[in-house]
MIVEXDREN-214920 format. One record per atom (N, C-alpha, C): x, y, z; residue in one letter. Coordinates in steps of 0.05 Angstrom, whole numbers, padded with zeros to 5 digits, always signed. Each point is the difference from the previous one (the first is absolute). Last residue first. Layout:
<atoms>
XYZA...
</atoms>
This chain:
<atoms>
-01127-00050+00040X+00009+00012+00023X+00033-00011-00008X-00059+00035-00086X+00013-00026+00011X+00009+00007+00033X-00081+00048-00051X+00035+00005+00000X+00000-00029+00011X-00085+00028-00020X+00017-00009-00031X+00029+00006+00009X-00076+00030+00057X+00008+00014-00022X+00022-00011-00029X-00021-00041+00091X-00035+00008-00021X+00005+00018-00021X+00071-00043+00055X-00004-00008-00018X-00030+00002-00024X+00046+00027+00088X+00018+00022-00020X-00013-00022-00032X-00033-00021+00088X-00008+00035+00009X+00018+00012-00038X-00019-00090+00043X-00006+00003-00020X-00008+00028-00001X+00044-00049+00071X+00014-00010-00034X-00012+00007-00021X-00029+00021+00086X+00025+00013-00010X+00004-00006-00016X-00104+00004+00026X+00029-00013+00002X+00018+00004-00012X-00073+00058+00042X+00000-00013-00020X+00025-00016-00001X-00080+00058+00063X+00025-00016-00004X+00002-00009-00021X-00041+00092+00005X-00009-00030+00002X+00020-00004+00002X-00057+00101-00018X+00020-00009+00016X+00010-00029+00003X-00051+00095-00059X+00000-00014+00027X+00027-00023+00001X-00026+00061-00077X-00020-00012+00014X-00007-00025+00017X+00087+00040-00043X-00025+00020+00009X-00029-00005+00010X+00083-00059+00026X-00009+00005-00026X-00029+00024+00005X+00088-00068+00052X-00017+00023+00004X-00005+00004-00036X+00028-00094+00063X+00013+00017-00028X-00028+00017+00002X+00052-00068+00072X-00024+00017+00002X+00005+00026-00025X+00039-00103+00011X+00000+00014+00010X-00021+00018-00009X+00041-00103+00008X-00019+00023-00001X+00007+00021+00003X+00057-00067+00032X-00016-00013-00029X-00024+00020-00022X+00084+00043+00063X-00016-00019+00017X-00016-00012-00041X+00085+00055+00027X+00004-00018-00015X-00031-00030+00009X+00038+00099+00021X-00010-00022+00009X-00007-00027+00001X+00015+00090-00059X+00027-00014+00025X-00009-00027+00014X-00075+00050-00039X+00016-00015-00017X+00029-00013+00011X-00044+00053+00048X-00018-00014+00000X+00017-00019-00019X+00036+00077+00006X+00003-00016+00025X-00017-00025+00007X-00007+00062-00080X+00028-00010+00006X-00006-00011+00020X-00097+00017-00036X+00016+00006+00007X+00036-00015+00006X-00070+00008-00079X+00003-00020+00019X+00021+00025+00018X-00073+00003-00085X+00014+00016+00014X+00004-00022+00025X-00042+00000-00116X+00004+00003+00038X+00020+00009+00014X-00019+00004-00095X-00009+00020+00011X-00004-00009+00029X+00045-00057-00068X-00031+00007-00008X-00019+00020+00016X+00103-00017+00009X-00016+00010-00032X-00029+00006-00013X+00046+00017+00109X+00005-00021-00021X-00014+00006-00027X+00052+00051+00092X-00024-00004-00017X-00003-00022-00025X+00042+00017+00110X+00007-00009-00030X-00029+00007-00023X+00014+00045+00097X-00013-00012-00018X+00013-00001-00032X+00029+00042+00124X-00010+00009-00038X-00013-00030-00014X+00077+00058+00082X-00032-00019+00005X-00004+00003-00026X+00094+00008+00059X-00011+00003-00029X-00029-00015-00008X+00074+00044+00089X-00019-00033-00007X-00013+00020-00021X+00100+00008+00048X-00026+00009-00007X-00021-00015-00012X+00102-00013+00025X-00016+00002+00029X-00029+00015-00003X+00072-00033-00060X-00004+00033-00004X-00018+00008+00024X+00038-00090-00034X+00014+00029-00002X-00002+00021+00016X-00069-00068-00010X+00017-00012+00011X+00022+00024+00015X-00071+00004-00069X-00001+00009+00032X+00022+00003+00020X+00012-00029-00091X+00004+00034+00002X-00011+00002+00029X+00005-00090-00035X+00023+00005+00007X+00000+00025+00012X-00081-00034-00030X+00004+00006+00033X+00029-00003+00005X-00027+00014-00087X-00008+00023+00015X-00004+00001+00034X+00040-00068-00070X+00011+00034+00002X-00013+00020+00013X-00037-00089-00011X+00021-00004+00012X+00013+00019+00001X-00073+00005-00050X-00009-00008+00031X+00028+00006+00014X-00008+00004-00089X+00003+00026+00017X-00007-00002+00015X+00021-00078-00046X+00013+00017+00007X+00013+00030+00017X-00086-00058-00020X+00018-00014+00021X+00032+00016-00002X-00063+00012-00060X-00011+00012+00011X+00023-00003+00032X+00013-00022-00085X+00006+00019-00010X-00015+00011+00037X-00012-00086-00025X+00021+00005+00002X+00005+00024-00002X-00081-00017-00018X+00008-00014+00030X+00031+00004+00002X-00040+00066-00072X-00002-00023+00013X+00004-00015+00021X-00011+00091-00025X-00018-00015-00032X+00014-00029+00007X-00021+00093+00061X+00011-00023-00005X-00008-00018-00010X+00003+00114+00030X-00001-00020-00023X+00012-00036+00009X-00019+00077+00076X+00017-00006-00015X-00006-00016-00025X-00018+00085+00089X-00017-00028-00024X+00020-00001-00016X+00006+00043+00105X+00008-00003-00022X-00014-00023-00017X+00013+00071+00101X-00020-00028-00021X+00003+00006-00022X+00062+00026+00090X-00011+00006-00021X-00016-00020-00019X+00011+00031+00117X+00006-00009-00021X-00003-00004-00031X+00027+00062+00085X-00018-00018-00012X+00012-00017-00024X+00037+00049+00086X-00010-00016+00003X-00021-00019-00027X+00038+00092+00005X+00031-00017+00001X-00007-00023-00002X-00075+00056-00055X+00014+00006+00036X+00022-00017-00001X-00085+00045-00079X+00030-00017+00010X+00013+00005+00026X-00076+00050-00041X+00000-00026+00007X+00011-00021+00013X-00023+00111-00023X+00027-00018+00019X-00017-00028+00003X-00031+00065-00087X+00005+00003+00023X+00018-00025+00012X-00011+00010-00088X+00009+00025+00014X-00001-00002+00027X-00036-00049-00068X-00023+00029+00012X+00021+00013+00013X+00030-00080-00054X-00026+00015-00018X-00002+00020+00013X+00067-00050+00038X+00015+00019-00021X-00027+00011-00018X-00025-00044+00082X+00018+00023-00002X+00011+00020-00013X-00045-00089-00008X-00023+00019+00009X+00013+00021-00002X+00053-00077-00016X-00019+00014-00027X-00012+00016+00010X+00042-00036+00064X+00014+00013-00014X-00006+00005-00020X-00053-00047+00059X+00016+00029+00007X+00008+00016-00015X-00049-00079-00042X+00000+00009+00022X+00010+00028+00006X+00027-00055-00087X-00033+00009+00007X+00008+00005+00034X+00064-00023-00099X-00001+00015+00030X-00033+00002+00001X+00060-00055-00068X-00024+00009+00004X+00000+00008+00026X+00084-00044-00058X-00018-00001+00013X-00014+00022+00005X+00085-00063-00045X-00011+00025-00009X-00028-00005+00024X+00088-00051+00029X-00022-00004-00024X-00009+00026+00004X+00084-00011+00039X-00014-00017+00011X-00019-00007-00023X+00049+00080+00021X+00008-00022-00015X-00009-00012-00008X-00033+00057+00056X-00013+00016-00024X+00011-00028-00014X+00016+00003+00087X-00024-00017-00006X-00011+00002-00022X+00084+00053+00036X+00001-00034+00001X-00028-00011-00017X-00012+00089+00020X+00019-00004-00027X+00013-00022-00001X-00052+00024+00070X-00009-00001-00018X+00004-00005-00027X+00056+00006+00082X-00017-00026-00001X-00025-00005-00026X+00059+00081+00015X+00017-00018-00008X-00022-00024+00000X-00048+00078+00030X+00018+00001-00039X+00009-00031+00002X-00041+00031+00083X-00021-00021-00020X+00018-00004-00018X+00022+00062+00066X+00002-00021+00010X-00004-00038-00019X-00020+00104-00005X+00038-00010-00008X-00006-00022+00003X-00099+00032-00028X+00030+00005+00026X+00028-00020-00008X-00066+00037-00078X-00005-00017+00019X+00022+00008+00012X-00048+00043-00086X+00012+00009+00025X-00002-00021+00031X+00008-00026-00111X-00008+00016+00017X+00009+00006+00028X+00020-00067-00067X+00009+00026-00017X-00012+00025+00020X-00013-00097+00018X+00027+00009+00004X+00009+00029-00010X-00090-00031-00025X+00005+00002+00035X+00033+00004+00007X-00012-00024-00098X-00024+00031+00014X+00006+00002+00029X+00034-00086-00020X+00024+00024-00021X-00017+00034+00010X-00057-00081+00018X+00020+00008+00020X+00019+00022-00005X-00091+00001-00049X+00019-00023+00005X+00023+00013+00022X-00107+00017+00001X+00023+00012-00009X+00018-00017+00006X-00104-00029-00033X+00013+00004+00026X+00029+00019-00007X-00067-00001-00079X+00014-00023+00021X+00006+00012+00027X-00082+00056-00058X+00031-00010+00006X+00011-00021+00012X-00095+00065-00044X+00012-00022+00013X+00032+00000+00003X-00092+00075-00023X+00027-00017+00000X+00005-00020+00024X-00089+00056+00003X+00017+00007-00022X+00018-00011-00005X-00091-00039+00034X+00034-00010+00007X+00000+00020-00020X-00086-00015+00018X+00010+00026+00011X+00028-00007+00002X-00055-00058-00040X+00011+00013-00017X+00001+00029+00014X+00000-00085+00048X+00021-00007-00019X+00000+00023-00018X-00055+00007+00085X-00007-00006-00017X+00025+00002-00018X+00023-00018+00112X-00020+00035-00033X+00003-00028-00025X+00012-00001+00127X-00005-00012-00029X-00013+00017-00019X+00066+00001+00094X-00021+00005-00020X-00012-00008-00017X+00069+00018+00095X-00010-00027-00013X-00024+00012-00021X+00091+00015+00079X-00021+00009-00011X-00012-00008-00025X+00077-00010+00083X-00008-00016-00035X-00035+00013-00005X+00078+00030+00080X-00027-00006-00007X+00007-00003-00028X+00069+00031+00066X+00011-00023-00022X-00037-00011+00002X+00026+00088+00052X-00012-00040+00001X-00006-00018-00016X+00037+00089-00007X-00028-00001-00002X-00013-00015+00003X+00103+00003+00002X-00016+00027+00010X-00033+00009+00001X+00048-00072-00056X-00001-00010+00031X-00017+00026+00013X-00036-00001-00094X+00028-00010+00011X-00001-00005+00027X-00078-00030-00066X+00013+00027+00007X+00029-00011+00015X-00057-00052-00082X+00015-00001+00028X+00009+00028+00008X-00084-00038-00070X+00028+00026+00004X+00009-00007+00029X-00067-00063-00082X+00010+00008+00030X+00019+00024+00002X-00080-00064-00071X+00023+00019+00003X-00002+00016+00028X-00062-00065-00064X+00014+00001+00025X+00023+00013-00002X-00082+00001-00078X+00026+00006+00010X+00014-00005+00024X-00099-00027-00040X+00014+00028+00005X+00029-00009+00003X-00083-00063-00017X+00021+00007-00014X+00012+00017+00002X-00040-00063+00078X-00008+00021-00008X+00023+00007-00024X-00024-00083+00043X-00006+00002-00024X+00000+00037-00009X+00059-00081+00053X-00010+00033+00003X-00013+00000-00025X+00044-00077+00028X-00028-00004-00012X-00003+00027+00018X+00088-00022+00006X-00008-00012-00030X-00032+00000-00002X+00066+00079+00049X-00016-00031+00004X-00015-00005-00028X+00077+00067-00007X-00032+00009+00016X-00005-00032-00005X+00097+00065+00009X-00010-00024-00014X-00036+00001+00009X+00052+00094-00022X+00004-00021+00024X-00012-00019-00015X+00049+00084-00035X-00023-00016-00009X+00005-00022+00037X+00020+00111-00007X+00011-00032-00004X-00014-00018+00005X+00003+00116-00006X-00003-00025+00005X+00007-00018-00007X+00038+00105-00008X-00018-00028-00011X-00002-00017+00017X+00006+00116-00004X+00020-00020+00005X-00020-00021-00016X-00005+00085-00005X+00005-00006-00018X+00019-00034+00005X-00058+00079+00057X+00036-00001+00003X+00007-00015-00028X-00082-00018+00026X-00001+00027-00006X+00031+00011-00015X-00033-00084+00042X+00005+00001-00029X+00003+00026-00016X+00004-00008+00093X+00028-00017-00008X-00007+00008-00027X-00067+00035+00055X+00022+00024+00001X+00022-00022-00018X-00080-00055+00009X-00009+00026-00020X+00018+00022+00012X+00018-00063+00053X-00003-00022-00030X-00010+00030-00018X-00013+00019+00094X+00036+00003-00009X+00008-00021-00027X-00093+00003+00055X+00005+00020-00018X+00036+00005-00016X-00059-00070+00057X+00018-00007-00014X+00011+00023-00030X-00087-00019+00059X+00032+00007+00023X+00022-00011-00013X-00094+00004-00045X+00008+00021+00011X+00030+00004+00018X+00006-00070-00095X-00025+00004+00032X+00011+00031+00014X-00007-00026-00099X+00022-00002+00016X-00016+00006+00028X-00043-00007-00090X+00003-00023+00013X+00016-00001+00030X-00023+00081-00066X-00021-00012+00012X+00006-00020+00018X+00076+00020-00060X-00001+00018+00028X-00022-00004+00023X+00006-00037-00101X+00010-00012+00018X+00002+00015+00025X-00038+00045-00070X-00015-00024+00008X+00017-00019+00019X+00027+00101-00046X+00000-00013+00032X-00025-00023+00003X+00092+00025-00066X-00032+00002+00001X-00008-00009+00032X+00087+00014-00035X-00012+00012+00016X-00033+00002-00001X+00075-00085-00022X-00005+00030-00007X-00019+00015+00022X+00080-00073+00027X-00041-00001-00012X+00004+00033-00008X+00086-00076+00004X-00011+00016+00010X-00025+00007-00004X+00058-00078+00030X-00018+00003-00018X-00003+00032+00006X+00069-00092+00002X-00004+00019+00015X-00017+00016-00021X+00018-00102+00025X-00004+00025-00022X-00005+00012+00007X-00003-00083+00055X+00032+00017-00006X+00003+00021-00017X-00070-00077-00021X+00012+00012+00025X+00029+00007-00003X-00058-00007-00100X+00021-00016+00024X-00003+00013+00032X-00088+00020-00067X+00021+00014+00011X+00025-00022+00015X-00094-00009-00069X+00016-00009+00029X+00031+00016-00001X-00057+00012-00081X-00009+00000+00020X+00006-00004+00025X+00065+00042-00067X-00015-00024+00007X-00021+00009+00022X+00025+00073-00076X+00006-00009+00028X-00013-00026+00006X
</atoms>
């Protein structure tokens, strides 16, 4: 297992209980989630945290005030890891009528990475999803051109579909830009990385990896 965990990895912890010590007293419902066999998810941690534990978060659902709850464990209380669930998974599950057809427009589109609602859902089951939300999605993009396309397809699909699609190109060397930021077409933009956060310039978001923009 790498030392650094991507954000967006969903984690589960064995049952030892050295990480449990850490969980604060008013935050007993983190020791009923992992109980349940559910998982956490890597969050990003500032570039000069020197603590080496794990940042990892659990979003509860609306019914519980959509709270983010917050931990940190030692990398060798991780039993398993996983990507995020791809959309094809979230389409395969139990979502409202309302979602199928627009979901199955956006499945066309490029292969992609469910995190928010709708990954929370189809993991625990419970009611994430509402008429009103929206879905966050990660996408592969190996170049400037390759990226600008799914720019332009995906605010054709808002367009359509009167729904808004939140999420993060991911790039080769492991950053993370958000679409709308990138839409933007500003000189800079704001590229996410596990350890933390920077502007960096566009023209050279697809070329640290040796792609041509």
């Amino acid at each position: 297992m790498p030392e650094r965990l991507p954000r967006h990895t969903l984690v589960w912890l064995s049952a030892h209980a050295g990480w449990q010590a850490d969980i604060s007293a008013h935050e007993p419902r983190l020791v009923d989630w992992f109980a349940q066999g559910l998982p956490a998810i890597v969050a990003r941690r500032a570039a000069d945290d020197a603590d080496p534990r794990l940042r990892l978060g659990v979003p509860l659902p609306p019914m519980e005030g959509k709270l983010r709850l917050a931990l940190r464990v030692p990398l060798q209380d991780v039993l398993r890891t996983e990507a995020p669930p791809t959309l094809r998974a979230v389409l395969e599950g139990n979502l409202p009528v309302e979602w199928q057809h627009p979901l199955q427009a956006l499945q066309t589109i490029a292969p992609a990475r469910v995190f928010g609602a709708f990954a929370w859902q189809l993991l625990s089951h419970l009611p994430y999803v509402h008429a009103r939300s929206d879905i966050d999605l990660l996408w592969q993009a190996g170049s400037a051109a390759q990226a600008d396309r799914l720019v332009a397809s995906l605010q054709a699909w808002e367009t359509e579909y009167g729904r808004r699609v939140d999420g993060e190109l991911w790039l080769a060397d492991g950053g993370a830009v958000n679409w709308r930021e990138f839409a933007g077409r500003s000189r800079e933009v704001l590229v996410k990385r596990a350890d933390g956060a920077a502007l960096e310039l566009r023209e050279a978001l697809f070329n640290a990896a040796g792609v041509a923009a």
